[in-house]
C-alpha positions in Angstrom: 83.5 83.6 105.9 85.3 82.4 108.5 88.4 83.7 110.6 90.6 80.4 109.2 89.0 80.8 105.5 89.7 84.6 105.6 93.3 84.0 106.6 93.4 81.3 103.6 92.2 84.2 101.2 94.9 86.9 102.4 98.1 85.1 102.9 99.4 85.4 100.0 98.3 89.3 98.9 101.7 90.7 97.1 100.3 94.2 97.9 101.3 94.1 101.3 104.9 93.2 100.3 105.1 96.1 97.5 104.2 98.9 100.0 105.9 97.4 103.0 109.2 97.9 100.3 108.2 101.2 99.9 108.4 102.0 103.4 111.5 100.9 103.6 113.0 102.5 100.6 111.4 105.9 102.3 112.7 105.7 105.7 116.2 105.0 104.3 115.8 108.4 102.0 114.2 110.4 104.9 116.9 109.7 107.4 119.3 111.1 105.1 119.0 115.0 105.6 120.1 118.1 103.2 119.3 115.2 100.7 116.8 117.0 97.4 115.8 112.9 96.3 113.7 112.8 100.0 111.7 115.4 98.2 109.7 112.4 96.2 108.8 109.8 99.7 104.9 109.9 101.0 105.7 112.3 104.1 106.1 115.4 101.3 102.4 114.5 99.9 100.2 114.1 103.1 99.9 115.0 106.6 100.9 111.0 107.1 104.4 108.9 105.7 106.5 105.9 105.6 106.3 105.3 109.3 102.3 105.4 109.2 102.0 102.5 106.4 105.0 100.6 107.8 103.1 100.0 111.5 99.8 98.9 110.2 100.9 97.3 107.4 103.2 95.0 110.3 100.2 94.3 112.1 98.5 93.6 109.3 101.0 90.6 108.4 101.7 89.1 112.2 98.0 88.7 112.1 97.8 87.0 109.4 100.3 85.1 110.3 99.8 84.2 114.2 96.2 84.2 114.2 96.6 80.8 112.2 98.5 79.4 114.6 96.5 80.6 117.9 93.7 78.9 116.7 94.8 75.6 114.9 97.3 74.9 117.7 96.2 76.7 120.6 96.9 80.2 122.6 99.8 78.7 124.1 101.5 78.0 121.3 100.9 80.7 119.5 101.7 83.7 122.4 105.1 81.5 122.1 105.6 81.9 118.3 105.0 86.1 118.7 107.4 86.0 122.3 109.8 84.4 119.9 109.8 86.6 117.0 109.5 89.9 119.2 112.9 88.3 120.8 114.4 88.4 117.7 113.4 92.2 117.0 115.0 92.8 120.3 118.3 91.1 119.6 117.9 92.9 116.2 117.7 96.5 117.9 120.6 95.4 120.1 122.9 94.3 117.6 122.0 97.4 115.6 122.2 99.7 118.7 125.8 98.1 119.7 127.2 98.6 116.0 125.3 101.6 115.6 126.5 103.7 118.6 130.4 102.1 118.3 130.2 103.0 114.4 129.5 106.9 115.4 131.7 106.8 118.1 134.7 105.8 115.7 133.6 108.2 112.9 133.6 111.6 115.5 137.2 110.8 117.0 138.3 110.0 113.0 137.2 113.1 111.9 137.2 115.0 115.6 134.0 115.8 115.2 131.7 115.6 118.5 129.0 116.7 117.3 128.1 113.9 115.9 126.9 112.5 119.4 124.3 115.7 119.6 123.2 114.6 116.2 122.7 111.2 116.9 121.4 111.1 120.3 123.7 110.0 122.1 126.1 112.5 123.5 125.2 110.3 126.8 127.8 107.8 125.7 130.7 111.0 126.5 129.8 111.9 130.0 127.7 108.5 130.7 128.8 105.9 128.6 127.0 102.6 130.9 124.0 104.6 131.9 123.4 105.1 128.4 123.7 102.3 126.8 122.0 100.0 130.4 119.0 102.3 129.1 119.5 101.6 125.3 119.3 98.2 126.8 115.8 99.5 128.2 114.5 101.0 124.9 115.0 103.8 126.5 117.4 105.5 123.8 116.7 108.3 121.6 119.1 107.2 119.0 118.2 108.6 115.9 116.4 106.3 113.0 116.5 103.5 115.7 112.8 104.9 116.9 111.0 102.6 114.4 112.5 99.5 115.3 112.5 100.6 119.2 108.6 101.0 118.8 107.8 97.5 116.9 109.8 95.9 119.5 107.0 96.8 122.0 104.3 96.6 119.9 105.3 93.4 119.1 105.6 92.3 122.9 102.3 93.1 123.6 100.7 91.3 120.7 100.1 88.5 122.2 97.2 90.1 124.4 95.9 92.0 121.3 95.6 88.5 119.0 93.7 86.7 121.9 91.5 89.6 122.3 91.3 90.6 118.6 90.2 86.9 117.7 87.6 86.5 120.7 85.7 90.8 120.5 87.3 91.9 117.5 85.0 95.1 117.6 86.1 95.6 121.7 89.6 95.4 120.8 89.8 97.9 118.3 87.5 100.3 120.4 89.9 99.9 123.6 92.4 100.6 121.1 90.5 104.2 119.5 90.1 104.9 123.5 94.0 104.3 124.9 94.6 106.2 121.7 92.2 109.5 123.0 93.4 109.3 126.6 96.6 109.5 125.5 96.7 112.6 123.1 94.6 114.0 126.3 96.5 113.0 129.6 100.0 113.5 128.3 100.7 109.5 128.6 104.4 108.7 126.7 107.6 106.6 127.9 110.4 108.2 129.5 113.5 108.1 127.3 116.7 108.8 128.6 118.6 110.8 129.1 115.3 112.9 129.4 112.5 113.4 127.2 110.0 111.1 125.6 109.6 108.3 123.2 109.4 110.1 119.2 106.9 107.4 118.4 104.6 107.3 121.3 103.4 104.0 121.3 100.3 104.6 123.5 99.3 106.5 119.9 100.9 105.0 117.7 99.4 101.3 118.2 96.1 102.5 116.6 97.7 101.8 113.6 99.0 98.5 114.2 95.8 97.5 115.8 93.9 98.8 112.6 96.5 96.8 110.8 95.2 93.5 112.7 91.6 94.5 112.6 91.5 95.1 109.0 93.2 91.5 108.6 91.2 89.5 111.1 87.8 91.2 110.8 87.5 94.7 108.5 88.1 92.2 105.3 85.4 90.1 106.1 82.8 93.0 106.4 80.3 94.1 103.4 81.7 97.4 103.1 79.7 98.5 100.0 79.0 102.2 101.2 83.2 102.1 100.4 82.1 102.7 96.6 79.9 105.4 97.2 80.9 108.5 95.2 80.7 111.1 98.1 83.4 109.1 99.6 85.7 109.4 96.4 85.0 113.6 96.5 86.0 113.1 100.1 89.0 111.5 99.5 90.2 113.7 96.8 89.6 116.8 98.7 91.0 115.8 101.7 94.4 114.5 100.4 94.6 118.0 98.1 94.2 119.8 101.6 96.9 117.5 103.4 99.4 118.4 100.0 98.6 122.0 100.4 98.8 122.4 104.3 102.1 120.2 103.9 103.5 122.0 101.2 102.8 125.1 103.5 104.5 123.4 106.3 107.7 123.3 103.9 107.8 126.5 102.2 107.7 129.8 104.4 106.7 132.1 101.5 103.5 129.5 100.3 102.4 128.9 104.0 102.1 132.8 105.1 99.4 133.2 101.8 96.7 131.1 104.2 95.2 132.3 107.8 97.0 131.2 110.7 94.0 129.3 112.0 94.5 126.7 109.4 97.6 126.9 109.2 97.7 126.3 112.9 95.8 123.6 112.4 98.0 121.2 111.0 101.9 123.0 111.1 103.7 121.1 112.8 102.8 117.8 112.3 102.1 116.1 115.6 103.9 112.9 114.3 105.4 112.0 118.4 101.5 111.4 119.2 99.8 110.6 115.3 97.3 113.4 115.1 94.4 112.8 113.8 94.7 114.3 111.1 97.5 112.2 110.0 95.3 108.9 111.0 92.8 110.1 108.6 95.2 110.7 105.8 96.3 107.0 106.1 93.3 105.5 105.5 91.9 107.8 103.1 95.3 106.6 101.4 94.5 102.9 102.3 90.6 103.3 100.5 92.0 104.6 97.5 94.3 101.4 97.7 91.8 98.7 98.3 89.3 100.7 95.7 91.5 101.0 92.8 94.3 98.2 93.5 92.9 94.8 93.5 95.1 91.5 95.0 95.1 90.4 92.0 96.3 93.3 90.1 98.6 92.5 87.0 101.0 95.6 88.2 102.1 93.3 90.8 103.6 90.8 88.7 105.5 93.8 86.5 109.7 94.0 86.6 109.5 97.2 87.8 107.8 96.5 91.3 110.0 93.3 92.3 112.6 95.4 94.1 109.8 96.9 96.3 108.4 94.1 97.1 111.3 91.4 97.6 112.6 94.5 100.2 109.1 93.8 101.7 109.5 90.5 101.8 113.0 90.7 104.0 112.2 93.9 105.6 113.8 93.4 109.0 117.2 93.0 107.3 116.5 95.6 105.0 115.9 98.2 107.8 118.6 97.5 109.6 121.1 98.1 106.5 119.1 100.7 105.5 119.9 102.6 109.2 123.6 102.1 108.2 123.3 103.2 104.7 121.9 106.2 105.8 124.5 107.3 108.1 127.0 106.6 105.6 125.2 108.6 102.8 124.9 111.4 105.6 128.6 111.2 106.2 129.4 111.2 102.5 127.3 114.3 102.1 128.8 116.4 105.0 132.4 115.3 104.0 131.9 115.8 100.2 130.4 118.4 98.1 126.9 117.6 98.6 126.3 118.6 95.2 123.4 117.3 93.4 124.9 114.2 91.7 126.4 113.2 95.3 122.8 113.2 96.6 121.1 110.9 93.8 124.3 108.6 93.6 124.4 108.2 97.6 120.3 107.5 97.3 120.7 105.4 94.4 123.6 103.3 95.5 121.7 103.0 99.1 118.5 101.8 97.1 120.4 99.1 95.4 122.2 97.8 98.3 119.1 97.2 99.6 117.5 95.6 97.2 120.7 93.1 96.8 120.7 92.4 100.7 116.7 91.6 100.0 117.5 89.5 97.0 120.5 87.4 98.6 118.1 86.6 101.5 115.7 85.0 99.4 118.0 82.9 97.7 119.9 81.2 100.5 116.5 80.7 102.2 115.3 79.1 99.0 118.8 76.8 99.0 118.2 76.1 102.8 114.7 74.6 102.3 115.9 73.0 98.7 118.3 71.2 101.0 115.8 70.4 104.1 113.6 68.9 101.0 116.5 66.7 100.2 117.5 65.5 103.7 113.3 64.4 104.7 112.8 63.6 101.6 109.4 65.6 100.9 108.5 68.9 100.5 108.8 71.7 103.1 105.7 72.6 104.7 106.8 75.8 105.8 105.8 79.6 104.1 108.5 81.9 103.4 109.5 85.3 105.6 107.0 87.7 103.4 107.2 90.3 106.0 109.3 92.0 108.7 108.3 90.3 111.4 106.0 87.6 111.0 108.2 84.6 110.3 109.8 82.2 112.8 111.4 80.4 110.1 114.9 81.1 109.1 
C-alpha cells in the first residue's frame, strides 16, 4: 500500500474524533480540583491520561492531513499549510492567555483574593506585569491549564521538519525521535519558563508521542503487524494495566500505598508526567493495542447517540479546549465560593460538559451553512473536508 492510498484509507476513521472528545472532556474535569466527578477520567486508571492520547492522537491527524498535501502539491506548499495552522494555535494561545490572565486579574480584586495569582501562575503580573506577559508572549508562561496548548504550539512549529523527514526515512525519524527522547530524560534538557522553572510538558519528551502519532499514520498502519494478536501480548497487556491501576491507586491513597515495598512503590510514585516516564509511554500504547485489537474503524459503536458528543467535541477540539480552560476556572470559582457540596461538583461538571458539547455542535453547523452557501455562489460542490480535528484544518 502506498503512502497516498494509506492516507485515502484513514481519513475518515471516527475513532480518532471519539477519543480526541474524550480528551477533551478529561482535561476540562482534571483542571477543576477538590472536584469527586475527576475521579472517573484515564489519569485515575493508568500511570498515563488525557494529555498522553490528546498529543499523539494530534499528530496522528496533521499527518494525515499534511502529508497529502506535501506530496500531491509539493514541500513548499505544504510546510506553508502547517506554518499557517500552527499560526493559528498561536493567536489561539494568545487570545486565550490575554482573556485568561485579565479574567483572574478581575476575579482576585472582586473578591480580594491574591491568591489567586499563586494559583494560577502568574503572581508575575503583580510585581512584573510587562515582563510577564512579553514572556507569555514567548511561551514562556506557566499559566496553569494553558500548558497543553503552549506545548502543541511548538510541536506544531516544528512539524514541518518531522513530515518531510517522516515521509522520506520514516523508520530514522521515529528513532531520532526514541533518541532526543533518552537524552533528554538523561541530560536534564527542558525550556526555561519564566519567571523561573521549566516547561510542565517538556516537549524534548513529550514529542515521542506526537511523532508516534505521525508514525503510526504514515507508516505503523501499513505494516503486517500480526505478532499484535498473539496471546502473550494480551496477558501482557492485562497485567501490566492492572499494575499501572494498582501503583496509581497507591499513588492516591496513603493507607493502600504503605501495604507495598517502597522499591515499587518508588518506582512509579510520583508520576514523572513533566518528562513522560516510560512507564507512562508504555501504558499508552498498551492502551492504544487494546484499541486497535478490539475496536475496529468500522465499529457500529461509533455510529451510536451516545458517542456523538465525544466525537463532534473531537471534531472542533481547538474551540472546545479553549472554552473548556474557561469553564474550568469558573467551575473552580463556583466551588471555592459555594458549598462545594457534592451536587455543586456534578452540576458544575455537567453543566461544563454540555457547554461544550453545544460550542462543538454550533461550529459544525455554521461551517456546514458557510460551505452550503460557497456551493451556491460557484455553483458546484465544495471540494474541501471538514475541521475533524484540533489542528489539522486550514479551512474555516
Amino acid at each position: 500500500m502506498t503512502i497516498k492510498a494509506d492516507l485515502a484509507h484513514n481519513v475518515r476513521d471516527a475513532r480518532f474524533d471519539l477519543f480526541l472528545g474524550l480528551a477533551n472532556w478529561s482535561l476540562f474535569l482534571d483542571h477543576i480540583p477538590d472536584n469527586f466527578v475527576n475521579w472517573i477520567t484515564i489519569r485515575n486508571f493508568g500511570f498515563s491520561g488525557a494529555a498522553d492520547a490528546f498529543v499523539f492522537v494530534i499528530g496522528y491527524t496533521v499527518s494525515l492531513s499534511y502529508a497529502g498535501i506535501m506530496l500531491e502539491r509539493g514541500t513548499l506548499v505544504g510546510v506553508t499549510r502547517v506554518i499557517k495552522r500552527a499560526w493559528q494555535l498561536y493567536a489561539a494561545y494568545i487570545v486565550l492567555f490575554a482573556i485568561y490572565i485579565v479574567t483572574i486579574g478581575d476575579v482576585a480584586s472582586r473578591y480580594a483574593a491574591p491568591d489567586l495569582f499563586y494559583q494560577f501562575n502568574i503572581a508575575g503580573l503583580v510585581d512584573q506585569p510587562i515582563r510577564t506577559i512579553g514572556h507569555g508572549l514567548l511561551l514562556q508562561s506557566r499559566a496553569l491549564n494553558l500548558d497543553v496548548l503552549q506545548l502543541c504550539v511548538l510541536l506544531m512549529g516544528c512539524f514541518p521538519v518531522v513530515l518531510w523527514l517522516m515521509l522520506r526515512r520514516p523508520g530514522f525519524t521515529m528513532a531520532g525521535s526514541v533518541a532526543l527522547y533518552f537524552a533528554a530524560r538523561h541530560f536534564g534538557w527542558n525550556l526555561a519558563s519564566y519567571p523561573d522553572g521549566t516547561w510542565y510538558f517538556n516537549p524534548f519528551c513529550w514529542q515521542l508521542l506526537f511523532v508516534f502519532g505521525a508514525w503510526c499514520a504514515l507508516e505503523g498502519s501499513r505494516k503486517n503487524w500480526s505478532f499484535l494478536k498473539s496471546p502473550v501480548l494480551l496477558y501482557f497487556g492485562i497485567a501490566y494495566l492492572i499494575l499501572a491501576f494498582v501503583m496509581t491507586m497507591a499513588g492516591r491513597i496513603p493507607e493502600f500505598g504503605n501495604m507495598f515495598p517502597s522499591w515499587l512503590f518508588d518506582a512509579f510514585n510520583p508520576n514523572d508526567k513533566e518528562n513522560l516516564a516510560p512507564y507512562r509511554v508504555l501504558n499508552f500504547v498498551v492502551i492504544a493495542f487494546f484499541v486497535t485489537r478490539f475496536m475496529s474503524r468500522d465499529w457500529r459503536g461509533l455510529q451510536w447517540q451516545s458517542f456523538q458528543p465525544l466525537i463532534i467535541c473531537g471534531q472542533q477540539s481547538l474551540s472546545v479546549f479553549c472554552v473548556g480552560v474557561f469553564l474550568s476556572f469558573a467551575a473552580r470559582l463556583a466551588l471555592v465560593t459555594g458549598s462545594g457540596s457534592l451536587l455543586v461538583q456534578l452540576s458544575v461538571s455537567g453543566f461544563g460538559i454540555a457547554i461544550m458539547t453545544l460550542v462543538a455542535r454550533y461550529i459544525t453547523w455554521s461551517k456546514q451553512q458557510d460551505q452550503a452557501l460557497q456551493g451556491r455562489v460557484f455553483r458546484k460542490p465544495s471540494l474541501e473536508v471538514p475541521d475533524r480535528t484540533m489542528l489539522a484544518s486550514d479551512h474555516r
